[in-house]
GUGU-515232 format. One record per atom (N, C-alpha, C): chain; atom name; x, y, z. Coordinates in Angstrom, 1 decimal, padded with zeros to 4 digits. Layout:
<atoms>
ATOM   unit   site        x        y        z
ATOM      A     CA        X        Y        Z
...
</atoms>
This chain:
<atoms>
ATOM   unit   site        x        y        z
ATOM      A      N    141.1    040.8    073.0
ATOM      A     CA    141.2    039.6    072.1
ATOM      A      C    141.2    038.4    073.0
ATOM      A      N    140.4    037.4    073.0
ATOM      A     CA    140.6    036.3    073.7
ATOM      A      C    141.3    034.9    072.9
ATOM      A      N    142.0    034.2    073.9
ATOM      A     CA    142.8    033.0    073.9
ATOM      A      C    142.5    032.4    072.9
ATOM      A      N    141.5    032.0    072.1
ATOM      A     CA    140.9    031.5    070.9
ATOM      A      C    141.5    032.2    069.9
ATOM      A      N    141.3    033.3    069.7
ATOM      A     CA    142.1    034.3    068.9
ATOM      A      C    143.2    034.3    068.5
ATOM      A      N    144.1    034.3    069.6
ATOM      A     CA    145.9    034.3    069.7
ATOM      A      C    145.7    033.5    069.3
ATOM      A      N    145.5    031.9    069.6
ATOM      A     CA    146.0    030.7    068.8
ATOM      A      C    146.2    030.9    067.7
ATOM      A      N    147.0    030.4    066.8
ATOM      A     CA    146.9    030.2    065.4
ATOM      A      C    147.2    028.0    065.8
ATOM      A      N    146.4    027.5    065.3
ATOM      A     CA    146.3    026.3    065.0
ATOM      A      C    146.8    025.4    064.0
ATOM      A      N    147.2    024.4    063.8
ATOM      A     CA    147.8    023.6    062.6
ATOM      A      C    146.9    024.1    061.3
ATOM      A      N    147.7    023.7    060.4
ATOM      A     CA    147.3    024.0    059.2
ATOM      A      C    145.7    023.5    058.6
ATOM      A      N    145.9    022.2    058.9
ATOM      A     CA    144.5    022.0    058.7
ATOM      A      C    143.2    022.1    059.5
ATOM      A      N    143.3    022.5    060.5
ATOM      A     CA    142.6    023.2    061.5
ATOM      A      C    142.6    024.9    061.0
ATOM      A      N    143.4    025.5    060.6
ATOM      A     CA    143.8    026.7    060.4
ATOM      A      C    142.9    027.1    059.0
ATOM      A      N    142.9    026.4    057.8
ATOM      A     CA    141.9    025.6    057.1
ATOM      A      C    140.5    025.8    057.2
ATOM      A      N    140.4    024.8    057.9
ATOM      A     CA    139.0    024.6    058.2
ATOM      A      C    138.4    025.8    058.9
ATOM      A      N    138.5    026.7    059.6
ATOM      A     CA    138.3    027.6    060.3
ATOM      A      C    138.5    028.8    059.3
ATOM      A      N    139.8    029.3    058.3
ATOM      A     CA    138.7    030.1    057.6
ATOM      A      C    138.4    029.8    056.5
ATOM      A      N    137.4    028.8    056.3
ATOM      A     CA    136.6    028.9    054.8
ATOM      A      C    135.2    028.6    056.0
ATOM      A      N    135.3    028.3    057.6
ATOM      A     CA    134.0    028.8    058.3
ATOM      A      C    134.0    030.2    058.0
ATOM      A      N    135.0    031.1    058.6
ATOM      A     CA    134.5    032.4    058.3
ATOM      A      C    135.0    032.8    057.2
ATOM      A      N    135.1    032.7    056.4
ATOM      A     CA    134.2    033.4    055.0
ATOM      A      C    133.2    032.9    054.7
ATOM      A      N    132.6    031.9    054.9
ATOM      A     CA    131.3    031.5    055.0
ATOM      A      C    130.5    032.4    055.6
ATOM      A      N    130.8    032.6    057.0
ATOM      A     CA    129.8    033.4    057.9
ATOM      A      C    129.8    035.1    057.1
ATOM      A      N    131.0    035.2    056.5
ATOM      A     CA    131.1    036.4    056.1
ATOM      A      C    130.4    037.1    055.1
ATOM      A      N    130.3    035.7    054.1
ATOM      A     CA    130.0    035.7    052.9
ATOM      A      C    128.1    035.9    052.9
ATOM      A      N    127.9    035.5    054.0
ATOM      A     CA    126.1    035.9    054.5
ATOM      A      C    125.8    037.2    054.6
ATOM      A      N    126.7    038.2    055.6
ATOM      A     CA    126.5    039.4    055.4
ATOM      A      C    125.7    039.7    056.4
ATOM      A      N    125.7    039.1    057.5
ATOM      A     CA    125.0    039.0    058.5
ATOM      A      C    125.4    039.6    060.1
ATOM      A      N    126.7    040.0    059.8
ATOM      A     CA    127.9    040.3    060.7
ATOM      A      C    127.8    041.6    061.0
ATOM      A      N    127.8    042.0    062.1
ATOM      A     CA    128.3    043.7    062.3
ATOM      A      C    129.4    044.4    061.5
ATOM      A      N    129.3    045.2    061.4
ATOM      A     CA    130.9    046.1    060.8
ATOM      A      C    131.6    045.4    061.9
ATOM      A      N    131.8    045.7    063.2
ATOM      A     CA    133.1    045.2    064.4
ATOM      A      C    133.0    044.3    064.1
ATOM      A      N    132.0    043.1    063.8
ATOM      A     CA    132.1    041.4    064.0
ATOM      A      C    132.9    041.3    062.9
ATOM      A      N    132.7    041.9    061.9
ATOM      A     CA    133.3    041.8    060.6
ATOM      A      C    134.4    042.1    059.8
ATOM      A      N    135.1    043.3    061.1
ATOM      A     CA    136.4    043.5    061.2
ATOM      A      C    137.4    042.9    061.7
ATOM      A      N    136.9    042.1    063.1
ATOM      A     CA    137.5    041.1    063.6
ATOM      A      C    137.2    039.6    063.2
ATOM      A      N    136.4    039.7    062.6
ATOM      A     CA    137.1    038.3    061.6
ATOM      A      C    137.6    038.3    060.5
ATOM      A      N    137.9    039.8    059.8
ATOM      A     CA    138.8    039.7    058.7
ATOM      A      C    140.4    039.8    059.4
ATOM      A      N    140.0    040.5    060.3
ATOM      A     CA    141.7    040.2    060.8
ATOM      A      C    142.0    038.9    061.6
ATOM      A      N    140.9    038.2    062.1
ATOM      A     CA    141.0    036.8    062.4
ATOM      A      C    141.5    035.8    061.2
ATOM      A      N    141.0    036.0    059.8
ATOM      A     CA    141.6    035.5    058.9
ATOM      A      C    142.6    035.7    058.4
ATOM      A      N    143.2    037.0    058.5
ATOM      A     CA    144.3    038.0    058.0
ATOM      A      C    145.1    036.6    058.8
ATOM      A      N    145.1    036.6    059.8
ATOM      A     CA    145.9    035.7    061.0
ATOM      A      C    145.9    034.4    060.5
ATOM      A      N    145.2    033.7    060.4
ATOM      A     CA    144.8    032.3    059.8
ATOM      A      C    145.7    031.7    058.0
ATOM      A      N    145.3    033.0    057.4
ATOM      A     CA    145.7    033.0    056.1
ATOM      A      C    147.5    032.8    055.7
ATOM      A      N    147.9    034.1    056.8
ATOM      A     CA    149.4    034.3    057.6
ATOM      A      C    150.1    032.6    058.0
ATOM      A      N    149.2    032.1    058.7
ATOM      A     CA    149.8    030.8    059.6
ATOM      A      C    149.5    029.8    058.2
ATOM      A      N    148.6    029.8    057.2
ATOM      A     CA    148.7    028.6    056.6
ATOM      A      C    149.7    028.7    055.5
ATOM      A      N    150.3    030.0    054.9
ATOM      A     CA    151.4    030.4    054.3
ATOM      A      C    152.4    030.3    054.3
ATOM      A      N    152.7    030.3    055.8
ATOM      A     CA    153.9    030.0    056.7
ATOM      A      C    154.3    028.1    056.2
ATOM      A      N    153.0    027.4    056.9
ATOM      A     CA    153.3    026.2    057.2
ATOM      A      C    152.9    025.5    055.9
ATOM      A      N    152.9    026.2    054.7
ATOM      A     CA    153.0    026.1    053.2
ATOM      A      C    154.7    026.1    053.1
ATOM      A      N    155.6    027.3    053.3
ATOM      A     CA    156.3    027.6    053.2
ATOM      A      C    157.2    026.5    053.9
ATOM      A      N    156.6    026.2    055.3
ATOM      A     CA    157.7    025.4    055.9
ATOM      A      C    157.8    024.0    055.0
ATOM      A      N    156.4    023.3    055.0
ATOM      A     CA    157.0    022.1    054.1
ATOM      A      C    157.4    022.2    052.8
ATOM      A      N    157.4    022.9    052.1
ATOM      A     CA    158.6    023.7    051.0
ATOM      A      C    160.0    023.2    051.1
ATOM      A      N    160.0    024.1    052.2
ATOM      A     CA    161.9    023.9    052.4
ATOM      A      C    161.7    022.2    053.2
ATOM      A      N    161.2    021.6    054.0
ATOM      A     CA    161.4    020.4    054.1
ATOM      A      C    161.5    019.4    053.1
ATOM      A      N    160.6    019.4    052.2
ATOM      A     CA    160.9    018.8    050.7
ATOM      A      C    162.2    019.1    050.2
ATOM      A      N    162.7    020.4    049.7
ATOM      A     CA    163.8    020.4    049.2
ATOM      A      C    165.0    020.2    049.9
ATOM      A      N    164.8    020.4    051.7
ATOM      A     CA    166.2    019.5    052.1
ATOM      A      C    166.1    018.3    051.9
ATOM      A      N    164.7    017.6    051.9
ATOM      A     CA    164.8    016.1    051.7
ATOM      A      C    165.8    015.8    050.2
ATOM      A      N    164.9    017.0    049.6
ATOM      A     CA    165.7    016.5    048.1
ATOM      A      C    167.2    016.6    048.2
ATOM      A      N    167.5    017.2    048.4
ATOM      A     CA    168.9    017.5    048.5
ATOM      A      C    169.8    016.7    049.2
ATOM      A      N    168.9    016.1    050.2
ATOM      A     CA    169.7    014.9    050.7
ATOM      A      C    169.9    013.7    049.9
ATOM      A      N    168.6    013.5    049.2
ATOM      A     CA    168.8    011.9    048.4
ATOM      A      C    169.2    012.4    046.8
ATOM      A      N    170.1    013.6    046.6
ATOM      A     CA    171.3    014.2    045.2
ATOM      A      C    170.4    014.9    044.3
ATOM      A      N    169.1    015.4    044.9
ATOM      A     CA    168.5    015.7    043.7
ATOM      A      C    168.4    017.4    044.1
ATOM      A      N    168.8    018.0    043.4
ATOM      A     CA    169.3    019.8    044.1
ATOM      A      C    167.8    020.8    043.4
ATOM      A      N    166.6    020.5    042.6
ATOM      A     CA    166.0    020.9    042.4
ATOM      A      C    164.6    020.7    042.0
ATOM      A      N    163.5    021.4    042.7
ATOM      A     CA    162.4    020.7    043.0
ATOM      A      C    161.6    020.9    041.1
ATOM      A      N    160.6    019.8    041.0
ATOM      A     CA    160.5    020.1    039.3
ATOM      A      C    159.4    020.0    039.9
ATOM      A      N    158.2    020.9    038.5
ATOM      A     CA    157.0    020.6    038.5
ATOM      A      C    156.1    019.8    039.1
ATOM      A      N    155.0    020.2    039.5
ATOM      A     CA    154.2    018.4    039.5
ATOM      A      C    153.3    018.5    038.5
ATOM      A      N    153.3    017.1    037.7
ATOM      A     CA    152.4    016.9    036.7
ATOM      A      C    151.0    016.5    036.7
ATOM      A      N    150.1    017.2    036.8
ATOM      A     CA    148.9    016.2    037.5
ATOM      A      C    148.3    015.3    036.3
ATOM      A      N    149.0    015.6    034.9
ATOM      A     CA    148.1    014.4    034.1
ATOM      A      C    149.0    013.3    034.4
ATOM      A      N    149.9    013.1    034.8
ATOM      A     CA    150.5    012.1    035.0
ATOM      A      C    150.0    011.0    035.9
</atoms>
């Protein structure tokens, strides 16, 4: 596995890299191996953007909780 690999990168870098490969994937142009290790390259990708979903989550709600408001409410998008 090379250095490229290990990284997992910010979220929106993390992002953009896999809807590249599902793209490349989605062609079908890939070896079985090529195509194993990019599904577990995304397995990876998918992992880290979940995470750093999750992290700003809880940062929101501490924020909330700091300025009295103890629960996060819907967002409304017709609003």
């Amino acid at each position: 596995m090379t250095k490229r690999q290990q990284k997992i990168p910010d979220f929106e870098a993390a992002l953009a890299e896999l809807e590249t490969l599902v793209e490349r994937m989605e062609q079908g142009d890939l070896s079985l191996d090529e195509s194993l290790k990019q599904f577990e390259r995304g397995i990876k990708l998918t992992r880290s953007c979940q995470q750093s979903l999750r992290d700003a989550e809880q940062k929101v709600q501490v924020l909330l909780e700091k300025n009295g408001q103890e629960t996060l409410e819907p967002f409304d998008s017709d609003a």
